[in-house]
N, C-alpha and C positions, 0 to 999 in steps of 0.2 A: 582587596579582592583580586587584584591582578598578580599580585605577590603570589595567592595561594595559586593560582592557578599555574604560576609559573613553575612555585614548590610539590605541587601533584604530577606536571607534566613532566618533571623531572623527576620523580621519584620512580615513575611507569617506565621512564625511560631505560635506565637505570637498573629497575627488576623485570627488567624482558618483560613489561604486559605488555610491548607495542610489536606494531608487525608493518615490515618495511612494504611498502607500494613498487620500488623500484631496487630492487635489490643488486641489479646488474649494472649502479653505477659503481660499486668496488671496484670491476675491472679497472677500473682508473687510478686508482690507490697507485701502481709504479711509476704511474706516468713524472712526476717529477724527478724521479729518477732517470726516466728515459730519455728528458731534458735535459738533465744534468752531464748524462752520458755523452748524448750522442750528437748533440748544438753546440756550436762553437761560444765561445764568453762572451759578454758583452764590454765590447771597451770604446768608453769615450774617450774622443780626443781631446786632448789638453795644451793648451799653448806652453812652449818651452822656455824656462832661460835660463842663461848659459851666465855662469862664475866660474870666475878664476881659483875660488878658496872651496870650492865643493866637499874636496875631502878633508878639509881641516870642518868644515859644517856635519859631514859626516861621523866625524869622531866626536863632538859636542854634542850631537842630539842624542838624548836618551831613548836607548832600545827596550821595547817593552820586554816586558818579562814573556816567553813564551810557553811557560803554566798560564797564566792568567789570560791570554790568547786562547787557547784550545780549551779552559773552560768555558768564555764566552760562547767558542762558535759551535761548541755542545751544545751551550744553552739556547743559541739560536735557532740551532737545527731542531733540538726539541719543538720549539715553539712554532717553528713555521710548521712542523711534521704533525704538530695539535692542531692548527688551524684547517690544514688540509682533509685532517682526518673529517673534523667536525664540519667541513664545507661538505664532503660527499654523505656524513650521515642526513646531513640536510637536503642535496638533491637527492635521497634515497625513499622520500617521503614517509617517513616516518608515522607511522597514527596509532590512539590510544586503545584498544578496543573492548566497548561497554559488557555490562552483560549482557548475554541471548535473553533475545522480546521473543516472546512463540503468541500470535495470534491463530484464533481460532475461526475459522473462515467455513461457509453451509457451501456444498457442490453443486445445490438445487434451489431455484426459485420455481415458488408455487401461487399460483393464480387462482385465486378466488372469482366466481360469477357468481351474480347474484339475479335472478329474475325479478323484479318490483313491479310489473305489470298486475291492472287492476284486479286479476284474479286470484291473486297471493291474498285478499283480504275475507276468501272462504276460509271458513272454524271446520273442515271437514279435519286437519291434523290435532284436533283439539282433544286435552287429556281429560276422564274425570273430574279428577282434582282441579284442573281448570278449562272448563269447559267452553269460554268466551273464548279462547287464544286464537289469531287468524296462524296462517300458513307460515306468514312471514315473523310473526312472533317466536313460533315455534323455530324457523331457520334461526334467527337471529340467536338463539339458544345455542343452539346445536352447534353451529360455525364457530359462534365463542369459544365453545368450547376446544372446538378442534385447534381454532388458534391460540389460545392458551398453551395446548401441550406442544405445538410447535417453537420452542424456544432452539434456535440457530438458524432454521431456513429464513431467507426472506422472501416474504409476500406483501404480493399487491392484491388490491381488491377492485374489482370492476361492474359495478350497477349497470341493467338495461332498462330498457322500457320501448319507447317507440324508436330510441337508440340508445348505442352506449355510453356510459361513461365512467371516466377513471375517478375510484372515492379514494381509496388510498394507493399510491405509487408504491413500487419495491421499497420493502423496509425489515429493518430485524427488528423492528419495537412491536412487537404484538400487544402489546396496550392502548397502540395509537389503532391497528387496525381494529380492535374491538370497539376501542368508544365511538369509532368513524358508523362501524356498521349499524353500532346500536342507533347512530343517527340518522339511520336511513328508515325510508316509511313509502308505505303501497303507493301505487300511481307518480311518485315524484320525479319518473324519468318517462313519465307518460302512460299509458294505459294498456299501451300493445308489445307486445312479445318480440324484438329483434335480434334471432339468435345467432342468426348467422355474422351479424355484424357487431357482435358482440363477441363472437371468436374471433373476428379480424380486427378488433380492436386490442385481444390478448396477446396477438401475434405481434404488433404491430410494438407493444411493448415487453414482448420479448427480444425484439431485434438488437439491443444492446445490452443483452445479460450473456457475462461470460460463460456462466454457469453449466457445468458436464452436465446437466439435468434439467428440463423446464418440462414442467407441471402446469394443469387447467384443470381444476374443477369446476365444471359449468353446471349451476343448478338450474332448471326451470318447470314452469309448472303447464306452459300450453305450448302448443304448433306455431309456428315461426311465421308473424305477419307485419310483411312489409319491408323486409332485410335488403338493404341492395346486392350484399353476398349470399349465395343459399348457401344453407348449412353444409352439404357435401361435399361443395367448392371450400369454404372455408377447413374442412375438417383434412381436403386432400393436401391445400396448402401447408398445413400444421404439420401434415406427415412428409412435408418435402424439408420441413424446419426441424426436423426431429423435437417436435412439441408434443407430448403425450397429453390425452384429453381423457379426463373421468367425465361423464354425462351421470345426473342425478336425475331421474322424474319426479315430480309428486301431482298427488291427484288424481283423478281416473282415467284410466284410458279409456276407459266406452265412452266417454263424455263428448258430446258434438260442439261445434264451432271452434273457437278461438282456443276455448279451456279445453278440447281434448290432446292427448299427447301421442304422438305419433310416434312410439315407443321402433318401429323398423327403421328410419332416417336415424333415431338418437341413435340407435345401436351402430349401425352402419360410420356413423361419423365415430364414435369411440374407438369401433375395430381398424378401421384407417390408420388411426393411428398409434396404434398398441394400447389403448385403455382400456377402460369396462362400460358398459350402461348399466346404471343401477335404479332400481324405481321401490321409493317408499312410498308405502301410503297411510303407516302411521309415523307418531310423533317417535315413538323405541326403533322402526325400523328405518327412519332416519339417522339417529344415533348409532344405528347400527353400521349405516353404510358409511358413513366418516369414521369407525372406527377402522373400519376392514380397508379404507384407502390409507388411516395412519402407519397401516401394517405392511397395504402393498405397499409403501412409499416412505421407509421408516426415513428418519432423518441424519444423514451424514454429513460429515465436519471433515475438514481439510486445516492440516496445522500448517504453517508457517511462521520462520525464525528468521531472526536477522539480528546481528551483530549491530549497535552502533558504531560508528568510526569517528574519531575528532584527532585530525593535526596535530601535533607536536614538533612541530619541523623548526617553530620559532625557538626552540632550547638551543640548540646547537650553534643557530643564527645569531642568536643572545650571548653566547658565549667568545664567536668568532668577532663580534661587534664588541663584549667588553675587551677582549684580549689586544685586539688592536687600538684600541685606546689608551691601554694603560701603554702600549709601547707606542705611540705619540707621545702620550704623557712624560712618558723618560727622557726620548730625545729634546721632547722642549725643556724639562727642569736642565739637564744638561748644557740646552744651549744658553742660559741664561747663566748656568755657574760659568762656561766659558766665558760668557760680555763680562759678570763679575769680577772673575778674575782680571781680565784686559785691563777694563777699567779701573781696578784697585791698584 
């Protein structure tokens, strides 16, 4: 395993797929020239001694051949001039580079609200063909659907009632937000309408979405009782967050108490903040109005790429590490044919 990896890193190396990190340690390439130049030698000193027969020692000892001299310190000069090279491709950091990843990345998180307060479990949005269905059967429909066709944005989904809360967090699984909703049911977040705190609960998790675009579709079906935020506070604050709010109604506006809709405040909090108010009061013009927010609000995707990177710095390393062994290795077999000889 470590073979191949060595045999890859070198092959990359090799056919230029790598790309230096640090390219401007070449400059140094002369440098041992510059040493060589312009520093004086190094010379130890040696204890001397003094014969009488020096030069009759002189004319005994055998002079090397001077071919086989100036081959050597070619070959030296090679070798140190490899190592050098190969030590700066190594601080040059050297790396492999994979192919380009391109992830597909949504510019806008979109917020779902959902009303559950006890009045969602009037059949006034109820079709023919099924004519038991409450309000919220009928949402639950209809939302699906919307989230279905939204495949890249990520949404959250947010239930009210006598307050709010979070059913599903930002996500790009729209199958989790689906089953989540289908698991919700009238009265389960309490009986009364809390709209306004139910906007500043969407604000609240928008504060850490990157996103060039945050979206609220706030559905409800009555007048806001019991909010500690009013709605027109919370709708100003939205518009200081650059959060854009869709307001959906359903049900009747002539209708008194709890369940009527005070269709001037929805409007008012939508235009605050560049949205719409839209008010269905059947089950198609419901459908209708999720279609016409899929259209203001189509969905955009943002690509990004990115190259992997992986090291290769240990080839060079591997090679300055075998090279200087094998020339260890020579001068010790050497220095052992020298003892050999002595001793023989």
């Amino acid at each position: 395993m470590i073979a191949q990896e060595v045999m890859a890193a070198t092959s990359a190396l090799l056919s230029g797929q790598c790309e230096l990190e640090w390219p401007w340690v070449f400059l140094l390439l002369p440098l041992p020239w510059v040493a060589h130049r312009f520093l004086p030698p190094y010379e130890r000193p040696l204890p001397s001694l003094r014969v009488s027969f020096f030069r009759r020692l002189e004319r005994l000892s055998m002079a090397p051949d001077p071919r086989v001299e100036r081959t050597r310190s070619r070959l030296r000069l090679a070798a140190l001039s490899l190592l050098w090279l190969l030590t700066l491709v190594a601080l040059a950091r050297p790396v492999q580079l994979g192919a380009p990843i391109t992830r597909q990345t949504s510019t806008r998180d979109l917020l779902l609200a959902v009303d559950l307060s006890g009045s969602m479990s009037a059949i006034d949005l109820a079709t023919p063909t099924a004519p038991t269905r409450t309000r919220l059967d009928v949402v639950k429909q209809v939302v699906g659907e919307f989230v279905r066709a939204r495949h890249g944005d990520r949404l959250g989904l947010v239930v009210f009632g006598d307050a709010p809360f979070v059913q599903v967090p930002f996500t790009t699984d729209t199958s989790v937000v689906q089953t989540l909703l289908l698991e919700t049911d009238v009265a389960m977040a309490g009986p009364r309408t809390a709209l306004g705190d139910a906007v500043g609960l969407c604000l609240r998790l928008f504060e850490r979405s990157e996103a060039k675009e945050r979206v609220a579709i706030v559905l409800t079906d009555g007048n806001d009782t019991g909010s500690l935020v009013q709605p027109l506070a919370a709708a100003r604050i939205a518009a200081e967050q650059n959060v854009r709010l869709y307001l959906i109604g359903i049900g009747d506006p002539s209708a008194l108490g709890e369940e009527s809709l005070n269709e001037e405040v929805l409007s008012k909090m939508a235009g605050v903040t560049g949205g719409r108010y839209l008010h269905a009061a059947s089950a198609d013009a419901l459908s209708s109005i999720y279609e016409e927010i899929d259209r203001l609000e189509p969905i955009r995707h943002q690509l990004t790429s990115y190259q992997p990177r992986r090291s290769v710095a240990f080839v060079p390393l591997l090679l300055v590490a075998l090279l200087l062994g094998l020339s260890a290795s020579r001068s010790f077999v050497r220095t052992l044919l020298g003892l050999r000889r002595q001793l023989g």
